[in-house]
C-alpha positions as CSV (number, residue, x, y, z in Angstrom):
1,X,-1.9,-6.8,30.6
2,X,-2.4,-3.1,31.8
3,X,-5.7,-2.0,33.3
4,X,-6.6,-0.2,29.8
5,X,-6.3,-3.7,27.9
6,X,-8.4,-5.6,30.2
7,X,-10.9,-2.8,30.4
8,X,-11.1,-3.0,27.0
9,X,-11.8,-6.9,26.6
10,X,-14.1,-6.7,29.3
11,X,-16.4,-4.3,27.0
12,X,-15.7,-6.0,24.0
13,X,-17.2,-9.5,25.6
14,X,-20.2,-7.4,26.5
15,X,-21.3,-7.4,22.8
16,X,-23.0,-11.1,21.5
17,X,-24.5,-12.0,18.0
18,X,-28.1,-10.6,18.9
19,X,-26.9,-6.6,19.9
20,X,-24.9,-4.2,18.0
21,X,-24.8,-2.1,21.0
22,X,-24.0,-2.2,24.8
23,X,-25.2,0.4,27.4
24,X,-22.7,0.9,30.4
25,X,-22.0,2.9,33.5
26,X,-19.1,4.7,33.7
27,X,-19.2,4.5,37.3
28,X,-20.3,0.8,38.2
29,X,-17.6,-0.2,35.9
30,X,-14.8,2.1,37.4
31,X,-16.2,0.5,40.9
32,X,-15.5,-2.8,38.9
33,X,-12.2,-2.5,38.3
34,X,-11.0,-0.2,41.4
35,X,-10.2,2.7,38.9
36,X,-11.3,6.3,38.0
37,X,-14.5,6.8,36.1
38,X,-11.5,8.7,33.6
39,X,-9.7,5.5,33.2
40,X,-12.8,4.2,31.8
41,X,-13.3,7.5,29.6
42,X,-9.7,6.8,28.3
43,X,-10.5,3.4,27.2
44,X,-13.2,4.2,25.4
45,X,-11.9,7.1,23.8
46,X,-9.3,5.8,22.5
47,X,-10.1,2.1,21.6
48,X,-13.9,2.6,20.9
49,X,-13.6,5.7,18.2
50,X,-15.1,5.6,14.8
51,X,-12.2,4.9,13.4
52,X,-12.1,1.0,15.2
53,X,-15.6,0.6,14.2
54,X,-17.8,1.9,17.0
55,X,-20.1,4.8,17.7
56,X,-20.1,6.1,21.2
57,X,-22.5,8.0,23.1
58,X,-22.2,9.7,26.3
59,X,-24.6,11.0,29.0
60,X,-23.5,13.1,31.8
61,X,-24.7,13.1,35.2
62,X,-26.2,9.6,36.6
63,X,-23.1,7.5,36.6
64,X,-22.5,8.4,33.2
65,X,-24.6,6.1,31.0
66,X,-22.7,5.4,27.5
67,X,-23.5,3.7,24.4
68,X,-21.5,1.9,22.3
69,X,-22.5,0.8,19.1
70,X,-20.8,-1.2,17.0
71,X,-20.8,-0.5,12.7
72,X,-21.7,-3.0,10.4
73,X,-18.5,-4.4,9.2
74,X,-18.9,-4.5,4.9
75,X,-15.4,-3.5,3.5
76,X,-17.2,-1.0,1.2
77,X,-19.7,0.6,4.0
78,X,-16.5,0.6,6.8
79,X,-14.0,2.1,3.8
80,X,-16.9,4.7,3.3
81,X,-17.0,5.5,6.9
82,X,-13.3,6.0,7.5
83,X,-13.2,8.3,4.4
84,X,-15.8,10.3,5.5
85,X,-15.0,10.5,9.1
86,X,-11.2,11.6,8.7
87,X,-9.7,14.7,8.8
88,X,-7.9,16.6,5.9
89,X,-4.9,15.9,7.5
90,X,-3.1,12.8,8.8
91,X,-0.1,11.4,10.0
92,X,2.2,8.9,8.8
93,X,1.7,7.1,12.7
94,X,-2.2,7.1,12.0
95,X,-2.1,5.7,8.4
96,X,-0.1,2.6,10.4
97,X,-3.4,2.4,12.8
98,X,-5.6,3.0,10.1
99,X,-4.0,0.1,8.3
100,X,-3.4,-2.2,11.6
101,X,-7.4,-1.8,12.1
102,X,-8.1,-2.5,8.5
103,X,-6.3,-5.6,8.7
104,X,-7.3,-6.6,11.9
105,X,-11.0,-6.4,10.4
106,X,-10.2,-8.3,7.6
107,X,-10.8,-5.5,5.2
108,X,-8.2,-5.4,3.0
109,X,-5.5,-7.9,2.2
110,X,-1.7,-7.9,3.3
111,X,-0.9,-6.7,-0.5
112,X,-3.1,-3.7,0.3
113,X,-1.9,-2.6,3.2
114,X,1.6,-2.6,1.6
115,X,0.7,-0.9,-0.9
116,X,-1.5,2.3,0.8
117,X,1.3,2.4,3.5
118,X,4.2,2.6,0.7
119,X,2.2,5.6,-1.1
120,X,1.6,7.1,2.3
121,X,4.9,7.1,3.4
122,X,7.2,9.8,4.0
123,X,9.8,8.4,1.9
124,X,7.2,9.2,-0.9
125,X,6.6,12.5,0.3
126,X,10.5,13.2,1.3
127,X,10.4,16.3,-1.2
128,X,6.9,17.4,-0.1
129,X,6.5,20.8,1.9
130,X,6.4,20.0,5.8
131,X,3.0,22.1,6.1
132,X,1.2,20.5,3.4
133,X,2.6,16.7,3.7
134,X,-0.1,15.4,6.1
135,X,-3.2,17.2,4.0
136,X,-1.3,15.9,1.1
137,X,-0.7,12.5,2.8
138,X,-5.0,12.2,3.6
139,X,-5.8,12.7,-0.1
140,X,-4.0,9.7,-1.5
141,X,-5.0,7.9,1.6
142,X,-8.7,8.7,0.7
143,X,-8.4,8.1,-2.8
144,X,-6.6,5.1,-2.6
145,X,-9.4,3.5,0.2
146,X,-12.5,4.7,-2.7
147,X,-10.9,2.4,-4.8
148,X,-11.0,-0.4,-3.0
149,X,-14.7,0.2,-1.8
């Protein structure tokens, strides 16, 4: 496993049945794992984002105290927070993490995710001008994910 990965798990097994949040410090957990405090920024950037379920607060200065909390999982209320969280544009490569997540969450079903990545796809929107295909791409995305809340 690389240092991100195991960073990772190690925050994920700080969360139990009775919290929906964590508090950490960026530093003693660099310390931890004999890494930079922005290896630790990384990880939580990229695998604690909205997106994955989480809400993440930072504080400079003092070790740099953060708070993760994680989102109740409902398929409608995580569906409605994705939609409302996302840009007006997105990529075919985030649609696939989108989906990945979705799945992994146990939000939608195999079928589903088919289906929203075969609309999404650029084979769908082969004839599509370059400029507008990810802005394009975002609206079915949304409107497909409101009808499955």
């Amino acid at each position: 496993m690389r240092m991100s990965d195991v960073i990772e798990e190690f925050i994920k097994e700080l969360f139990n049945e009775e919290s929906d949040y964590i508090e950490i410090q960026r530093n003693e957990l660099a310390e931890q794992f004999n890494c930079v405090p922005s290896q630790i920024n990384y990880v939580i950037s990229t695998r604690f984002r909205p997106s994955q379920g989480y809400y993440v607060e930072s504080k400079r200065g003092g070790g740099g105290h953060i708070k993760i909390k994680k989102v109740n999982i409902t398929k409608g209320n995580y569906l409605m927070h994705i939609i409302t969280s996302m840009d007006d544009f997105i990529t075919s490569n985030e649609v696939d993490i989108f989906i990945s997540n979705f799945l992994s969450y146990n939000v939608i079903t195999e079928k589903e995710a088919k289906l929203l990545k075969v609309a999404t796809s650029d084979n769908v929107l082969l004839q599509v001008p370059k400029e507008i295909k990810d802005k394009l791409r975002a609206n079915i995305f949304k409107n497909m994910l409101l009808n499955l809340v």
